[in-house]
py3Dmol code that shows the C-alpha trace and the ligand (Angstrom):
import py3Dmol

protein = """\
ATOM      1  CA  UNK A   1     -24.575 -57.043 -48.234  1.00  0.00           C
ATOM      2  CA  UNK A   2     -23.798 -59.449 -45.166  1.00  0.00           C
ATOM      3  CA  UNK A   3     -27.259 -59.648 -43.713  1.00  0.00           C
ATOM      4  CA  UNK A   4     -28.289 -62.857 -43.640  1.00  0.00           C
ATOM      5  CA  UNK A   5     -32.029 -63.534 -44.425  1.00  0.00           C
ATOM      6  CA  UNK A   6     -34.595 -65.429 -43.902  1.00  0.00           C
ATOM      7  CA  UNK A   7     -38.584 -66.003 -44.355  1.00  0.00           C
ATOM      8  CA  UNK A   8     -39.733 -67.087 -40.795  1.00  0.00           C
ATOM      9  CA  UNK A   9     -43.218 -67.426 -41.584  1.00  0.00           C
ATOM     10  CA  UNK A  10     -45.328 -66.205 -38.830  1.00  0.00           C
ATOM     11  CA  UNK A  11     -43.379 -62.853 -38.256  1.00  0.00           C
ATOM     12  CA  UNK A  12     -43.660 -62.113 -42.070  1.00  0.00           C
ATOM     13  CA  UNK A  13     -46.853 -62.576 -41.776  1.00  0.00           C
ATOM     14  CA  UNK A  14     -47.490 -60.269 -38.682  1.00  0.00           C
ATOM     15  CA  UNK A  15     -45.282 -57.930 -40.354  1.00  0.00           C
ATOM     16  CA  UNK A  16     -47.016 -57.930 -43.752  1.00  0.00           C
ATOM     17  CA  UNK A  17     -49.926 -57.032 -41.836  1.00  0.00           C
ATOM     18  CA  UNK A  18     -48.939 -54.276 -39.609  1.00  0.00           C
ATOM     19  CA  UNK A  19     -47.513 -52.528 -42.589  1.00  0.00           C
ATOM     20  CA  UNK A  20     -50.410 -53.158 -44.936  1.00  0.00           C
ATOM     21  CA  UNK A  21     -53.065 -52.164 -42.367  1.00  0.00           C
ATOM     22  CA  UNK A  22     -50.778 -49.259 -40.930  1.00  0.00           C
ATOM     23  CA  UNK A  23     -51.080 -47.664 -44.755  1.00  0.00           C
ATOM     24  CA  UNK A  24     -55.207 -48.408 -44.739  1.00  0.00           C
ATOM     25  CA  UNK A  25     -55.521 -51.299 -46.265  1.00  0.00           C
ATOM     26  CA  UNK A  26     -58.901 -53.435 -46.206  1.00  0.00           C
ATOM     27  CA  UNK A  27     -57.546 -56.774 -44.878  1.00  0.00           C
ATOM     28  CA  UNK A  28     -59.677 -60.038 -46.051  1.00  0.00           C
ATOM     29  CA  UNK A  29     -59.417 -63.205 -45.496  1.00  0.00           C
ATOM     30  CA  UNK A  30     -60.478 -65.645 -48.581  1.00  0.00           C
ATOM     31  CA  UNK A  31     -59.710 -69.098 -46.767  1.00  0.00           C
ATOM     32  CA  UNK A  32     -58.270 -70.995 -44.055  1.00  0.00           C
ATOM     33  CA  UNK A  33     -55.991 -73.608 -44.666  1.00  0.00           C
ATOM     34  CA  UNK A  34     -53.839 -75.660 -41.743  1.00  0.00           C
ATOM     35  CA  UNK A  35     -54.717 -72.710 -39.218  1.00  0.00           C
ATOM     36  CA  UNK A  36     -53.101 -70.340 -41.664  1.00  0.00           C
ATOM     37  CA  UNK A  37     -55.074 -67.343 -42.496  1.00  0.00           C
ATOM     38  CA  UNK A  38     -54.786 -66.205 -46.410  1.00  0.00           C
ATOM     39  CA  UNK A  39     -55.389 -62.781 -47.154  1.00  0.00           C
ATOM     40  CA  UNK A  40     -55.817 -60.504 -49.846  1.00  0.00           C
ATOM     41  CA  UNK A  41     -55.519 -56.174 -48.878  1.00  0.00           C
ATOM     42  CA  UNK A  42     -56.745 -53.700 -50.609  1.00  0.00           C
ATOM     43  CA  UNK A  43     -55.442 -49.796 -51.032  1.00  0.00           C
ATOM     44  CA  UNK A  44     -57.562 -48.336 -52.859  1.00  0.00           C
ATOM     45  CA  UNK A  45     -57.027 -44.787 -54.101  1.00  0.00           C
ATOM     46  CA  UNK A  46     -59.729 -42.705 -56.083  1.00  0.00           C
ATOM     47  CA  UNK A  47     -58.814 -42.522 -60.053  1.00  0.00           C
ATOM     48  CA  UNK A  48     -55.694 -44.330 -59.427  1.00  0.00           C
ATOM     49  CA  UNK A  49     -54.019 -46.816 -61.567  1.00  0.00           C
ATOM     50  CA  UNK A  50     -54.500 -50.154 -59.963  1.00  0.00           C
ATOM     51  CA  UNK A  51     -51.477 -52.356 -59.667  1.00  0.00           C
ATOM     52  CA  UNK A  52     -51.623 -56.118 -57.742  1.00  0.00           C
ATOM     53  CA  UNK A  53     -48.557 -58.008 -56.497  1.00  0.00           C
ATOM     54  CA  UNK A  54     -48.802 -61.232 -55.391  1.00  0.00           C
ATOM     55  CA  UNK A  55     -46.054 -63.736 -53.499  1.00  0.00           C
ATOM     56  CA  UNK A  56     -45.274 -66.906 -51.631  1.00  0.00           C
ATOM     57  CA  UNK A  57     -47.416 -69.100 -54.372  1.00  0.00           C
ATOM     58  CA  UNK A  58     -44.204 -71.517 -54.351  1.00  0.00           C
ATOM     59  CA  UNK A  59     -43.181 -72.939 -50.543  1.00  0.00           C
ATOM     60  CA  UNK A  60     -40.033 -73.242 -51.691  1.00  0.00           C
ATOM     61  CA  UNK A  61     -39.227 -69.896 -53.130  1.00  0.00           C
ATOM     62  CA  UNK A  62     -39.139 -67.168 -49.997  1.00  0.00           C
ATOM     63  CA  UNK A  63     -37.213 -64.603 -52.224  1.00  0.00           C
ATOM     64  CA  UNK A  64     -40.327 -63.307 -53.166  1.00  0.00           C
ATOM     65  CA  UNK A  65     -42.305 -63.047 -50.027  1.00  0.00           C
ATOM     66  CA  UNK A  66     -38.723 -60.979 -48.590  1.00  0.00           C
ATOM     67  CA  UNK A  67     -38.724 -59.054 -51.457  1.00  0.00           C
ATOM     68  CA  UNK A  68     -42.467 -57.360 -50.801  1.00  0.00           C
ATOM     69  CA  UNK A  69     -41.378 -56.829 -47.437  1.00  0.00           C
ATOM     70  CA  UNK A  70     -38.823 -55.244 -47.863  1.00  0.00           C
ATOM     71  CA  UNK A  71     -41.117 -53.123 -50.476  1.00  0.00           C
ATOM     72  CA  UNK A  72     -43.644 -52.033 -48.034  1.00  0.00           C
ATOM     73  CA  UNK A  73     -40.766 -51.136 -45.293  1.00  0.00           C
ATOM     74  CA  UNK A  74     -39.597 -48.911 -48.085  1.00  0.00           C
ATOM     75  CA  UNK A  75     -42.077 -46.307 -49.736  1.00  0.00           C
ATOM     76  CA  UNK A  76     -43.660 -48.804 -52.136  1.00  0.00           C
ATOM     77  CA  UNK A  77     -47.374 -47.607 -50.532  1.00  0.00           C
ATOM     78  CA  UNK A  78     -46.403 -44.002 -50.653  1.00  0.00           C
ATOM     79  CA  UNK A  79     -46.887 -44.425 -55.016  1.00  0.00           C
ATOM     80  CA  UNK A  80     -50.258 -42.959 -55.628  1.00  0.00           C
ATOM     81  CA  UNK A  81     -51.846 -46.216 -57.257  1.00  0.00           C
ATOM     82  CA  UNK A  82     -54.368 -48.757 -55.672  1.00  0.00           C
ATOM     83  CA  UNK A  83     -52.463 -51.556 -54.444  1.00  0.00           C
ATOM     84  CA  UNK A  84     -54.246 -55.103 -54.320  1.00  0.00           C
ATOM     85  CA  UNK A  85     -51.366 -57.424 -52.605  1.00  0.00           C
ATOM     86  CA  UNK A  86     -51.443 -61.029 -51.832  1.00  0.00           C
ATOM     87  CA  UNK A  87     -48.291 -61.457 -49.375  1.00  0.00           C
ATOM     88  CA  UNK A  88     -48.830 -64.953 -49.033  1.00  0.00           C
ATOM     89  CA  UNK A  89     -50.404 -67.526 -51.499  1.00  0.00           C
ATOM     90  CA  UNK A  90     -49.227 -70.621 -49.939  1.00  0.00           C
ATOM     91  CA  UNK A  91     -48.164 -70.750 -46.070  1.00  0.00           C
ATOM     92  CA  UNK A  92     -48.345 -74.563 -45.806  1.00  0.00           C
ATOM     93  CA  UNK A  93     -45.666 -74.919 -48.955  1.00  0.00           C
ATOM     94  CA  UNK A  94     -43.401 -71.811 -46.986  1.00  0.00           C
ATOM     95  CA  UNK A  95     -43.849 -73.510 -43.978  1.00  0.00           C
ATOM     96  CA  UNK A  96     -42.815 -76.781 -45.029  1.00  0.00           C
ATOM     97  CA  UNK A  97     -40.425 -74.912 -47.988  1.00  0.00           C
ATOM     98  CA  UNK A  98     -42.134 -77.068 -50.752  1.00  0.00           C
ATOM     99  CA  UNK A  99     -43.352 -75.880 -53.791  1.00  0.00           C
ATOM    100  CA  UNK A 100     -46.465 -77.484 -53.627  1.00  0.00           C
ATOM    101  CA  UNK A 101     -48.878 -76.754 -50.519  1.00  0.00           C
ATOM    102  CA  UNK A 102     -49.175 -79.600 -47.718  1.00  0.00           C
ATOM    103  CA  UNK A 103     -49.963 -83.087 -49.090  1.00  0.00           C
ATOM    104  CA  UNK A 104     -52.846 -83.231 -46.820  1.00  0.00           C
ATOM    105  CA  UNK A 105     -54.177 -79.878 -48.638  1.00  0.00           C
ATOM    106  CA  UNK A 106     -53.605 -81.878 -51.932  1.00  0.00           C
ATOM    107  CA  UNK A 107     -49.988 -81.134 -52.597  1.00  0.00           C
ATOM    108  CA  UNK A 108     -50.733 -79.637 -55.341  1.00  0.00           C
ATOM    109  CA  UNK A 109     -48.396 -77.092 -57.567  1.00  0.00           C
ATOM    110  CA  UNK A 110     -51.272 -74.271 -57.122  1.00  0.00           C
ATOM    111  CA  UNK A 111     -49.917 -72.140 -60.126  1.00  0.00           C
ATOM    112  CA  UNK A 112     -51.538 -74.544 -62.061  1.00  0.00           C
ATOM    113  CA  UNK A 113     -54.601 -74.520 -60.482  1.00  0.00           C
ATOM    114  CA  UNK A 114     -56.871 -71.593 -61.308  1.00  0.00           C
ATOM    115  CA  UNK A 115     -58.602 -73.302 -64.183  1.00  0.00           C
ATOM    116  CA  UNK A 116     -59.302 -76.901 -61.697  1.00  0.00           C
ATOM    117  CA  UNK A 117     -59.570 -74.776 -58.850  1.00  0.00           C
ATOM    118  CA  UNK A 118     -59.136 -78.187 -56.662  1.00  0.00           C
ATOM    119  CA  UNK A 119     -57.146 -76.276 -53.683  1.00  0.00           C
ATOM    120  CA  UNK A 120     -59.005 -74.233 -51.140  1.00  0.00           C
ATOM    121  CA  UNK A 121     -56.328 -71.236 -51.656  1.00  0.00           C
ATOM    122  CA  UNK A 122     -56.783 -70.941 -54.958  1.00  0.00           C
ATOM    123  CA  UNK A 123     -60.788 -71.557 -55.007  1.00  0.00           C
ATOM    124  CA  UNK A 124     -60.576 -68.566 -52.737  1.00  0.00           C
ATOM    125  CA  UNK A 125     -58.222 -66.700 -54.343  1.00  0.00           C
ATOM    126  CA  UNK A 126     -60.068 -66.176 -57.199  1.00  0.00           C
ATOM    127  CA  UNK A 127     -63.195 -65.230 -55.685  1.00  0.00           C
ATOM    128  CA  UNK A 128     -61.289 -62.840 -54.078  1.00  0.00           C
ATOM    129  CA  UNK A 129     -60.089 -61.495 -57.073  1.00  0.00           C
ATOM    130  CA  UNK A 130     -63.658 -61.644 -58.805  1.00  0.00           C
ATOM    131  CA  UNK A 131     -64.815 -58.613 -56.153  1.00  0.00           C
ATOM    132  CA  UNK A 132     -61.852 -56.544 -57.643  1.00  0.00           C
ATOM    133  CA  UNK A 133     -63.736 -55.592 -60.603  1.00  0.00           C
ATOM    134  CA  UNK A 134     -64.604 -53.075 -61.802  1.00  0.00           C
ATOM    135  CA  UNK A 135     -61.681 -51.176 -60.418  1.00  0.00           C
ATOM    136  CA  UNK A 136     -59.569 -54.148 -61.581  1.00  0.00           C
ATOM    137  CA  UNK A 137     -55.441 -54.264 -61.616  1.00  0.00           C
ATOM    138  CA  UNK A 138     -54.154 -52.734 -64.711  1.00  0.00           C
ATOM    139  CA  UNK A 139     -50.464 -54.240 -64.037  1.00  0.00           C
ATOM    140  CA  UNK A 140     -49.969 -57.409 -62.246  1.00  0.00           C
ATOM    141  CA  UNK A 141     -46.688 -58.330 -60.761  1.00  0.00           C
ATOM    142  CA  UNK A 142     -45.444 -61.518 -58.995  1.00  0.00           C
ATOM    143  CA  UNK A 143     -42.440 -62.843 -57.647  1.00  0.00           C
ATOM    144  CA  UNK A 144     -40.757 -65.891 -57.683  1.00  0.00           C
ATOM    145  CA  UNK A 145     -37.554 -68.217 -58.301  1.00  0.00           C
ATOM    146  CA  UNK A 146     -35.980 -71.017 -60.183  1.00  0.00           C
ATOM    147  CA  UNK A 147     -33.992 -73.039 -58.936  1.00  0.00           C
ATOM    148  CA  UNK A 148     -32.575 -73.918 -62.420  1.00  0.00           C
ATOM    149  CA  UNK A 149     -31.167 -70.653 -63.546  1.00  0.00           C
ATOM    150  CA  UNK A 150     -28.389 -68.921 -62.653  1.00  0.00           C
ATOM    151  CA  UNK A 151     -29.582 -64.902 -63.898  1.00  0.00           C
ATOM    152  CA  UNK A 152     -32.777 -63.211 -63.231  1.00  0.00           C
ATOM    153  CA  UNK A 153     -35.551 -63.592 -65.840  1.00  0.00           C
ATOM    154  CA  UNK A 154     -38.952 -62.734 -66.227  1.00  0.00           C
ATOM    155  CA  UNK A 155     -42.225 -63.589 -68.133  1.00  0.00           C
ATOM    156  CA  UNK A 156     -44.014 -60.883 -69.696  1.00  0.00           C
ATOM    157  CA  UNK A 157     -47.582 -61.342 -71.014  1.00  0.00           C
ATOM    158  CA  UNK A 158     -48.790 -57.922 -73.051  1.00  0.00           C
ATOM    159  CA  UNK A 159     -52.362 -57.349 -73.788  1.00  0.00           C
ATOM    160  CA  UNK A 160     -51.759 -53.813 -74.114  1.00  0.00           C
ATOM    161  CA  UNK A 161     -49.229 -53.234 -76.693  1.00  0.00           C
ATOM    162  CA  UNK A 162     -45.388 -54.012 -77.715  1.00  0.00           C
ATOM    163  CA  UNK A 163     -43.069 -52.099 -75.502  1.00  0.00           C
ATOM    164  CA  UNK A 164     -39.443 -52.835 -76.307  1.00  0.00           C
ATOM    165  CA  UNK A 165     -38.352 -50.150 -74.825  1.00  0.00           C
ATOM    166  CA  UNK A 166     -39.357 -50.963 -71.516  1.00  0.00           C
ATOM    167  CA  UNK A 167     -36.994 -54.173 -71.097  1.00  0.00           C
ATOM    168  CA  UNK A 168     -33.923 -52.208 -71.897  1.00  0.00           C
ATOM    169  CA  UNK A 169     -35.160 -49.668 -69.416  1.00  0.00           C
ATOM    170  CA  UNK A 170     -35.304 -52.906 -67.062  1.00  0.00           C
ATOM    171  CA  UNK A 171     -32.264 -54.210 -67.816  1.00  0.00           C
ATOM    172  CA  UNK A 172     -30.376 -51.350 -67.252  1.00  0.00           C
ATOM    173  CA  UNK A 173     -31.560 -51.012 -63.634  1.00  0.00           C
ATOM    174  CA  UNK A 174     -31.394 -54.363 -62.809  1.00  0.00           C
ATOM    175  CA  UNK A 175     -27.369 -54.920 -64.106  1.00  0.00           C
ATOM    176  CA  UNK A 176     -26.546 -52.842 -61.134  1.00  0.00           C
ATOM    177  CA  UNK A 177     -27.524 -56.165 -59.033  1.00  0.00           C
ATOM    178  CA  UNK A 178     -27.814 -59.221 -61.017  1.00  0.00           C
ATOM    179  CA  UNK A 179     -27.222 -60.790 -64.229  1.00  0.00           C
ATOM    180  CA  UNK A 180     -29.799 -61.604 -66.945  1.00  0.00           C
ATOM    181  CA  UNK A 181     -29.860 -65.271 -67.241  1.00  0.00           C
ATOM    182  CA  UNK A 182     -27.916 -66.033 -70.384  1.00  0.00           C
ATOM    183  CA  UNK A 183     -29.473 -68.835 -71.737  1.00  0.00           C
ATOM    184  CA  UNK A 184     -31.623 -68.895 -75.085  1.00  0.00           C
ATOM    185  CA  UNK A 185     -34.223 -70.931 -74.084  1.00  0.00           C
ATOM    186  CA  UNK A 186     -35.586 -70.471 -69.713  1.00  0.00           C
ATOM    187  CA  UNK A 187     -38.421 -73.020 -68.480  1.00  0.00           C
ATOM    188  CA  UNK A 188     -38.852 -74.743 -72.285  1.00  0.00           C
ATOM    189  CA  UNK A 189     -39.575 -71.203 -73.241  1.00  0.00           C
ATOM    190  CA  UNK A 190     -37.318 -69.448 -75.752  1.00  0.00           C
ATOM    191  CA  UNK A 191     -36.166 -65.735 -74.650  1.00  0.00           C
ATOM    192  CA  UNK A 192     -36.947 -62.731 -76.618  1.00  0.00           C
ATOM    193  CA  UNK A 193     -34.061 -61.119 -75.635  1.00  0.00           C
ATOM    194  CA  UNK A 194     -31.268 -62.323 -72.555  1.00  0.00           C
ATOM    195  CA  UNK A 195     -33.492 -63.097 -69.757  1.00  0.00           C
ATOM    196  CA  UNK A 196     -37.037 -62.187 -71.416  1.00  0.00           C
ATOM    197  CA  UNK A 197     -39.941 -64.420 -72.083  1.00  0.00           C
ATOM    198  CA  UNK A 198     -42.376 -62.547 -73.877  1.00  0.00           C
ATOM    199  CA  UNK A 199     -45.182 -64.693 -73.032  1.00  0.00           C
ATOM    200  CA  UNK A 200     -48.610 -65.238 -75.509  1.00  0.00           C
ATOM    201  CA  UNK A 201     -52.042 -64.708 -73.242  1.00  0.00           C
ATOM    202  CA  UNK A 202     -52.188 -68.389 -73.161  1.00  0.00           C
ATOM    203  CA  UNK A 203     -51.343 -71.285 -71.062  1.00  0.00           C
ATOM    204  CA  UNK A 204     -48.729 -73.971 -71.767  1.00  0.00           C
ATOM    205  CA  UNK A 205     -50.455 -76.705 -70.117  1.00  0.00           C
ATOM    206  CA  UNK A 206     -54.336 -76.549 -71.142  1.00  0.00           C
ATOM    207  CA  UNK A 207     -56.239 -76.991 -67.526  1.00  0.00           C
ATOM    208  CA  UNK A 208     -53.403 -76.212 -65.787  1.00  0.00           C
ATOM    209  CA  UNK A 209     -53.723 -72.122 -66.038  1.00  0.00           C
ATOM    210  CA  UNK A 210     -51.057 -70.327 -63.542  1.00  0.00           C
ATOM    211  CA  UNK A 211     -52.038 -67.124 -61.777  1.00  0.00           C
ATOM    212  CA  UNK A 212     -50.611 -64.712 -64.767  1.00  0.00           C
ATOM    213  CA  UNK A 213     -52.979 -66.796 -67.508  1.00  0.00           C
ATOM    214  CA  UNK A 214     -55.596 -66.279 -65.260  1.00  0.00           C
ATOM    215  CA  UNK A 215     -55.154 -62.482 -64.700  1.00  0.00           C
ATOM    216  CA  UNK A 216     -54.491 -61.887 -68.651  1.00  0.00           C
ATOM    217  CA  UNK A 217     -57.645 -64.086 -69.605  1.00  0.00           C
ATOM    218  CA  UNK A 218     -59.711 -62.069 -67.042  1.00  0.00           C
ATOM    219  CA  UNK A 219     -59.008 -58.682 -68.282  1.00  0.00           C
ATOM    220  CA  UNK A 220     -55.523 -57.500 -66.877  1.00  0.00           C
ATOM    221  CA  UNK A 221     -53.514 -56.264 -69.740  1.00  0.00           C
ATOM    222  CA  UNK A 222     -49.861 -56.707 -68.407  1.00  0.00           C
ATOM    223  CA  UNK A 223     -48.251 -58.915 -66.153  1.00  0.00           C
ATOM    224  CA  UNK A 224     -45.007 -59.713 -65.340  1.00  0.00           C
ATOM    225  CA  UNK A 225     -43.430 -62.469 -63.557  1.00  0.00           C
ATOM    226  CA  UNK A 226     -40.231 -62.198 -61.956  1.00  0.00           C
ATOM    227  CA  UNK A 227     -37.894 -64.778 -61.155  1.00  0.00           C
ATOM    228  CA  UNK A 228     -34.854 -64.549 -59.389  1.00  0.00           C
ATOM    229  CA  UNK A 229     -31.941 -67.709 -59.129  1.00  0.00           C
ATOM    230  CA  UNK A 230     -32.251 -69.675 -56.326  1.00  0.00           C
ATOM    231  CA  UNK A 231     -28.706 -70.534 -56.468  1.00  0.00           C
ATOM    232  CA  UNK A 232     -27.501 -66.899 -55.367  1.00  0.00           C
ATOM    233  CA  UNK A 233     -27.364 -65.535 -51.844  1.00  0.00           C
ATOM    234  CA  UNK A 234     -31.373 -64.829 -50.551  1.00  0.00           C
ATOM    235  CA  UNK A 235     -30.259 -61.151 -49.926  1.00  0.00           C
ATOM    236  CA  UNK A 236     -28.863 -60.969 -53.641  1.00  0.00           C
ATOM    237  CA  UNK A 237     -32.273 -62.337 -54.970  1.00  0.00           C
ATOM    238  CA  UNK A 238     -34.426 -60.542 -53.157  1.00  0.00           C
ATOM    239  CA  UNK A 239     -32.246 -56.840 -54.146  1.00  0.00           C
ATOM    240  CA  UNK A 240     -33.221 -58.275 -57.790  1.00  0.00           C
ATOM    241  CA  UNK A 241     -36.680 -58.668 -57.148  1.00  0.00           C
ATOM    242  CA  UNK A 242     -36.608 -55.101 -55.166  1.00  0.00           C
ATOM    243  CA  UNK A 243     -35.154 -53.694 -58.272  1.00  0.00           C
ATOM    244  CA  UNK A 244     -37.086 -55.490 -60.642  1.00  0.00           C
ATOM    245  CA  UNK A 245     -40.530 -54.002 -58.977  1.00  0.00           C
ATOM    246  CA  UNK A 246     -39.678 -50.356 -58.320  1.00  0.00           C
ATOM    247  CA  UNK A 247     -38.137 -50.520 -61.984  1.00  0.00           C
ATOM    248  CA  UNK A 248     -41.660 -51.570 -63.856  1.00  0.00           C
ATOM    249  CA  UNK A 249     -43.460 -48.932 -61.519  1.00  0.00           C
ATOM    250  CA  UNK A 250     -41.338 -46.020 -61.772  1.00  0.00           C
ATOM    251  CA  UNK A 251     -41.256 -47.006 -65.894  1.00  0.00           C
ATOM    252  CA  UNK A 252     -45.113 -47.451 -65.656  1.00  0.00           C
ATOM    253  CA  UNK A 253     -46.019 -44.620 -63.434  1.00  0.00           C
ATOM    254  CA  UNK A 254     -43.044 -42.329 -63.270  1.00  0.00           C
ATOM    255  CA  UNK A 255     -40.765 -42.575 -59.880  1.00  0.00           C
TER     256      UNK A 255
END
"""
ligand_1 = """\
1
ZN
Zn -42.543 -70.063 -58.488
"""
view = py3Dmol.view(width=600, height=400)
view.addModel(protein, "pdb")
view.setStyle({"model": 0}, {"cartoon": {"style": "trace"}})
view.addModel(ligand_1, "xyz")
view.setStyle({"model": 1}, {"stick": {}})
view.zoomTo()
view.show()
């Protein structure tokens, strides 16, 4: 694991899209900000589970945005579900590697932002989302990282019904590649068990809903969000994240 990575913006994004249309996705574009365009694709299978991953909502977290590459180069579209992926939330933050997007978009932390809706990328994010119903997502994934932690964690919000079970099931794949963070209480939030915020349907900060808060209160009855330690080696978070995906799929849908 010597290959050294890195999120150069432009060919993700041309790569994203080759692979995404290549499969027969429905490409569309939901706004324009500082000459990036941000897109939302659609593979949608008939009576298949629907399943949406989205990345790249934090500038300064490109583990994610990797990680779905590396996905689709993979056989991630070869799963017979309907995909609905958002590659790339926030190409002013990547470009400029802040969390936020530009200052001159509002530099604002858009995971915060889909009650306010004062960014353009979020405003058309979630019309873009409004269209996916009725064949809405079922299971909605994202990926990101914190730069505080030193394991891998994630956030799971459960609409649906308790499934213990499935976190060991997690765990167990994911030991082969990283560490659960150890500590008992991640992001003010205390764990469940090592590395697992089991996460109520409701937001922390009152107007300032995140994407998951939005997806729960609009119907979607699981999420997770996955975050991988920015302190590691990119190719070591984004294996995690790799891991971390196929796992709640193959446990989900069967492998
Ligand atoms: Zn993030």
């Amino acid at each position: 694991m010597s290959v050294v990575m890195n999120l150069v913006l432009d060919q993700y994004l041309k790569q994203i899209d080759a692979l995404l249309v290549q499969a027969g996705a429905v490409c569309e574009t939901f706004a324009e900000v500082g000459g990036y365009a941000l897109k939302g694709y659609s593979l949608v299978r008939e009576n298949a589970p629907a399943v949406y991953i989205s990345t790249g909502m934090h500038g300064d977290e490109p583990a994610g945005p990797l990680a779905l590459l590396e996905l689709l180069e993979d056989d991630l579209l070869e799963r017979n579900l309907t995909f609905y992926i958002c590659p790339c939330l926030n190409p002013t933050g990547l470009s400029l590697k802040t969390r936020e997007n530009g200052l001159e978009f509002g530099g604002i932390d858009m995971n915060r932002d889909y009650i306010l809706q004062q960014t353009a990328e979020i405003t058309g994010h979630v019309r873009w989302l409004k269209k996916l119903v009725p064949n809405s997502p079922e299971l909605f994934i994202s990926l990101h990282e914190d730069w505080e932690s030193g394991g891998y964690y994630f956030y799971e919000i459960n609409c649906t019904g308790d499934k213990p079970e499935r976190y060991e099931y997690l765990v167990d794949r994911l030991k082969d590649v990283m560490l659960m963070e150890a500590e008992q209480v991640i992001d003010e939030h205390e764990v469940r068990r090592e590395g697992w915020i089991y996460h109520e349907a409701e937001s922390d900060i009152p107007e300032g809903w995140p994407e998951a808060i939005y997806m729960a209160k609009n119907g979607c009855p699981l999420s997770f969000t996955f975050e991988s330690p920015s302190a590691l080696a990119m190719n070591h978070r984004v294996a995690a994240h790799v891991v971390a995906v196929n796992s709640v799929l193959d446990y989900e849908y069967g492998d």
